[in-house]
C-alpha positions in Angstrom: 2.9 -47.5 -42.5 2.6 -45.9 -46.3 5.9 -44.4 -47.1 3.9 -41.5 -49.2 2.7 -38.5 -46.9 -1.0 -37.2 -47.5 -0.7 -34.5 -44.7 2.5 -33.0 -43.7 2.8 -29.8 -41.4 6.2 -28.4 -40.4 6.2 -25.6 -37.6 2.5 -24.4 -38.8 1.3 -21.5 -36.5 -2.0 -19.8 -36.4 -3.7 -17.0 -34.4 -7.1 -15.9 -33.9 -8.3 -11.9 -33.3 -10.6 -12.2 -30.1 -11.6 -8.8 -29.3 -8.9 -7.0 -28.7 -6.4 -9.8 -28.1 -4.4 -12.5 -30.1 -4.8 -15.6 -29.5 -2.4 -18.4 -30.6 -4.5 -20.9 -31.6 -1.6 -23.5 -33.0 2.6 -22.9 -31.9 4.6 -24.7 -34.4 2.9 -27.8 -35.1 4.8 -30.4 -37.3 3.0 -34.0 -37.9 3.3 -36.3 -40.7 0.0 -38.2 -42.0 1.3 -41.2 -44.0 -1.4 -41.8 -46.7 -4.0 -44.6 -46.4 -3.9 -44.2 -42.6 -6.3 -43.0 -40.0 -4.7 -40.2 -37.5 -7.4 -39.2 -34.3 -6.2 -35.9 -32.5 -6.5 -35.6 -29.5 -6.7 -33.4 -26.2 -8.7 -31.0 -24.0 -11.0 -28.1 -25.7 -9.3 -25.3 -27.2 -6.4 -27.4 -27.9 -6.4 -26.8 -31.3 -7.7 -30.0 -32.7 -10.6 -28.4 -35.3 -8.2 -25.6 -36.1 -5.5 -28.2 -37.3 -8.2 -29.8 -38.9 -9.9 -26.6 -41.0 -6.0 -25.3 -41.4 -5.8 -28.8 -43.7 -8.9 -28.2 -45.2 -8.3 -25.0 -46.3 -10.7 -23.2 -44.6 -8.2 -21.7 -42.6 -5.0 -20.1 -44.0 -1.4 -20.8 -42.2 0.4 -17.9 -40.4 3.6 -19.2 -40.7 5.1 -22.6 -41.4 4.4 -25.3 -44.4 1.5 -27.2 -45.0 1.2 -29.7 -47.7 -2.0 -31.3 -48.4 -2.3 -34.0 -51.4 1.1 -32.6 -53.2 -0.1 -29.0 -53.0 1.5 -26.6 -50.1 -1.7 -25.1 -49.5 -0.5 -21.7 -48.4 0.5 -20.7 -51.4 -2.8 -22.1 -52.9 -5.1 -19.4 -54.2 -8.9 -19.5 -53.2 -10.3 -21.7 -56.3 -7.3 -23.9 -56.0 -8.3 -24.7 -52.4 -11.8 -24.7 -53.0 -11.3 -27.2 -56.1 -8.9 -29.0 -54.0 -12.2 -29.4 -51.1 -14.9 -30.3 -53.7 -12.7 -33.3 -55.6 -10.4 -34.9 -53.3 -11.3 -33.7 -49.8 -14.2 -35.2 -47.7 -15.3 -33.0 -44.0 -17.5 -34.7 -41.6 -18.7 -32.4 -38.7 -20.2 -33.3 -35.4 -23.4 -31.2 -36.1 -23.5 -33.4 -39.4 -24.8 -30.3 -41.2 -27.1 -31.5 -43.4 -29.4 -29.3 -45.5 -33.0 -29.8 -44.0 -34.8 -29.3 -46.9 -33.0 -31.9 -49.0 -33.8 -35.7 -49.1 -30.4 -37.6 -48.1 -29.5 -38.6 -51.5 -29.8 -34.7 -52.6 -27.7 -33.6 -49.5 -24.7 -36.7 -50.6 -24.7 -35.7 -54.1 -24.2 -31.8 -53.5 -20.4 -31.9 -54.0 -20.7 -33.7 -57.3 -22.9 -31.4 -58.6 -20.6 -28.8 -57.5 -18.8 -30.1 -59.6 -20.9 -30.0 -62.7 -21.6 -33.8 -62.7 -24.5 -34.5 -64.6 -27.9 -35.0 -62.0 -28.1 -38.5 -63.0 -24.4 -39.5 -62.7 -24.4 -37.4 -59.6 -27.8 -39.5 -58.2 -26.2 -42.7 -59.0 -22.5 -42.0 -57.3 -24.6 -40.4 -54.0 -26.5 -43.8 -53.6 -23.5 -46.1 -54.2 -22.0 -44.1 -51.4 -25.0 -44.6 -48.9 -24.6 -47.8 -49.5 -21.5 -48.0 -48.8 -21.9 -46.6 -45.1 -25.6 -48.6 -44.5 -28.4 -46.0 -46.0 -30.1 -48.3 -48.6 -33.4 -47.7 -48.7 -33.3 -44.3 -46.8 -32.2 -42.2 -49.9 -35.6 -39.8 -50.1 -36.1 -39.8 -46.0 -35.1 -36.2 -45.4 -32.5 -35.5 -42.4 -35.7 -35.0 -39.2 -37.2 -38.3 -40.6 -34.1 -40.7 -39.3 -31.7 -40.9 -36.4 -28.4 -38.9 -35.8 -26.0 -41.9 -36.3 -28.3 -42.1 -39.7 -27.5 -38.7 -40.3 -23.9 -38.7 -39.4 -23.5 -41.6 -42.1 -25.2 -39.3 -44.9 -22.5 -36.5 -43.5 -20.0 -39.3 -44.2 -21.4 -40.8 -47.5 -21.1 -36.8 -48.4 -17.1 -36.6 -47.7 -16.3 -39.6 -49.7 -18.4 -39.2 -52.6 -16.8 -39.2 -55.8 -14.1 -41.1 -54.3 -12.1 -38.2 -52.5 -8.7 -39.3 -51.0 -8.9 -37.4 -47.6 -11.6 -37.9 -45.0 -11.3 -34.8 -41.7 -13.8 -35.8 -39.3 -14.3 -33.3 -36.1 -15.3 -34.8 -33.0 -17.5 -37.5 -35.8 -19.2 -39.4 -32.2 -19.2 -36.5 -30.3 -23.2 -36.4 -30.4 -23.7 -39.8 -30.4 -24.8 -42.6 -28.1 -21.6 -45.2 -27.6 -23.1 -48.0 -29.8 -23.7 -45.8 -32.9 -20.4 -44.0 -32.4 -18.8 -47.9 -32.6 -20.7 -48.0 -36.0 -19.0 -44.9 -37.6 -16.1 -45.5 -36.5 -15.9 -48.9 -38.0 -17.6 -47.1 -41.5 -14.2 -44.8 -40.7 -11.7 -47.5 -40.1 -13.2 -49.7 -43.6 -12.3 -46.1 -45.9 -8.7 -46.4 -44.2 -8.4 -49.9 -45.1 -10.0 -48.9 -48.6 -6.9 -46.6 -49.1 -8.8 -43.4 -47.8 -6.6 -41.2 -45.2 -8.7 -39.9 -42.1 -7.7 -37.7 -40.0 -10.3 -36.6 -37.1 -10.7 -35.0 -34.2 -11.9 -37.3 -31.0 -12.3 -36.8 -26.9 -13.1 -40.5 -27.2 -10.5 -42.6 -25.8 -12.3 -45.5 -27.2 -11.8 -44.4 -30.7 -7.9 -44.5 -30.2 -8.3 -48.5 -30.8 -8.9 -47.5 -34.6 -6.0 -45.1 -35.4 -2.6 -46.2 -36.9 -1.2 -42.8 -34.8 -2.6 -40.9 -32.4 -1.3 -36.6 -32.4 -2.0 -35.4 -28.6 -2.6 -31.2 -28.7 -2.4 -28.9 -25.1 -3.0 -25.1 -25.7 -1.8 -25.1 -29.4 1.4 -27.0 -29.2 2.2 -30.6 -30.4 3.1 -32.6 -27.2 2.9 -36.6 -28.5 2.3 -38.8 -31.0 1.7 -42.7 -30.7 1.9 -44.6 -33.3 0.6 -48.4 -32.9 3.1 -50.9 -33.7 0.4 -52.9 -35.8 -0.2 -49.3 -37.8 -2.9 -49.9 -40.5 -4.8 -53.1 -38.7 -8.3 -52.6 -37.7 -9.0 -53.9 -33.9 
């Protein structure tokens, strides 16, 4: 596996205000994500699987512990940092594939490039050579009702790798699929880790274990396993 880290926790802990109790969400979690590799966490609901995830994403801050993400120990980051951190080099997929409803495919993909003050045209163009990179040419101006979820899920993913970001989280990415179209993203997931993208997602799939160089199991907060496949980096 790639010497170079892309993710590294040590001891990270968060908690979560519910009502009038605090809840520990994550209890000293330390994992190493070596870059260019796909990582799939594991375990039951409530384990702490998405809050790992947002906690890398920066959409979450760290209680206590380190957290480096790309070079940057994100909990010393400021708010534009992390945000500016997201929009360039960090994709998110979600289950729900939140797509705006209203916007054609292509429109929804090139959002974060516009973000970013990329020209519409320059923008455009990047958004459709990343549909086609995950199957959508020829669906660029269908809007998100007018094609199918695993459709939609790949115009959630052609949105987190736009623009060539370096990190891919995907939470629970098949969850809402049927099996044959969660197969397909998957294998659209498992090609960006062998292009040199790291992914790191979230999976009660045990079928989607077959694609991850290491695999981090979670119960009630805490870091209890991690596999790592002695043919690390191979695609099945």
């Amino acid at each position: 596996m790639a010497a170079e880290a892309a993710v590294t926790a040590h001891d990270v802990s968060k908690s979560f205000i519910m009502g009038r109790q605090k809840v520990a969400a994550l209890k000293g979690v330390s994992l190493r994500v070596p870059t260019g590799t796909m990582t799939a966490l594991i375990g039951p609901s409530g384990s702490g699987k998405s809050t790992l995830l947002h906690l890398i994403a920066g959409l979450e801050s760290v209680d206590s512990g380190e957290l480096e993400v790309l070079g940057r120990p994100v909990q010393t980051c400021g708010q534009a940092e992390l945000a500016a951190l997201r929009l360039r080099e960090i994709g998110f997929v979600y289950q729900d594939f939140s797509l705006i409803s209203d916007l054609t495919l292509v429109e929804n993909v090139r959002l974060p490039l516009e973000g970013m003050g990329v020209v519409r045209k320059q923008a455009h163009e990047a958004a459709c050579e990343a549909m086609a990179r995950v199957g959508l040419t020829g669906l660029e101006n269908r809007f998100p009702a007018e094609v199918s979820g695993g459709q939609q899920q790949r115009t959630s993913i052609a949105r987190a790798i736009v623009g060539k970001r370096k990190l891919v989280l995907a939470d629970e990415p098949t969850g809402s699929l049927d099996s044959k179209t969660g197969v397909e993203i998957m294998e659209i997931l498992g090609g960006l880790r062998d292009d040199g993208v790291t992914v790191v997602l979230s999976t009660h799939n045990p079928a989607n274990l077959s694609y991850a160089d290491q695999t981090a199991e979670l119960a009630d907060g805490s870091l209890v396993g991690i596999n790592v496949r002695p043919d690390a980096g191979e695609r099945p």
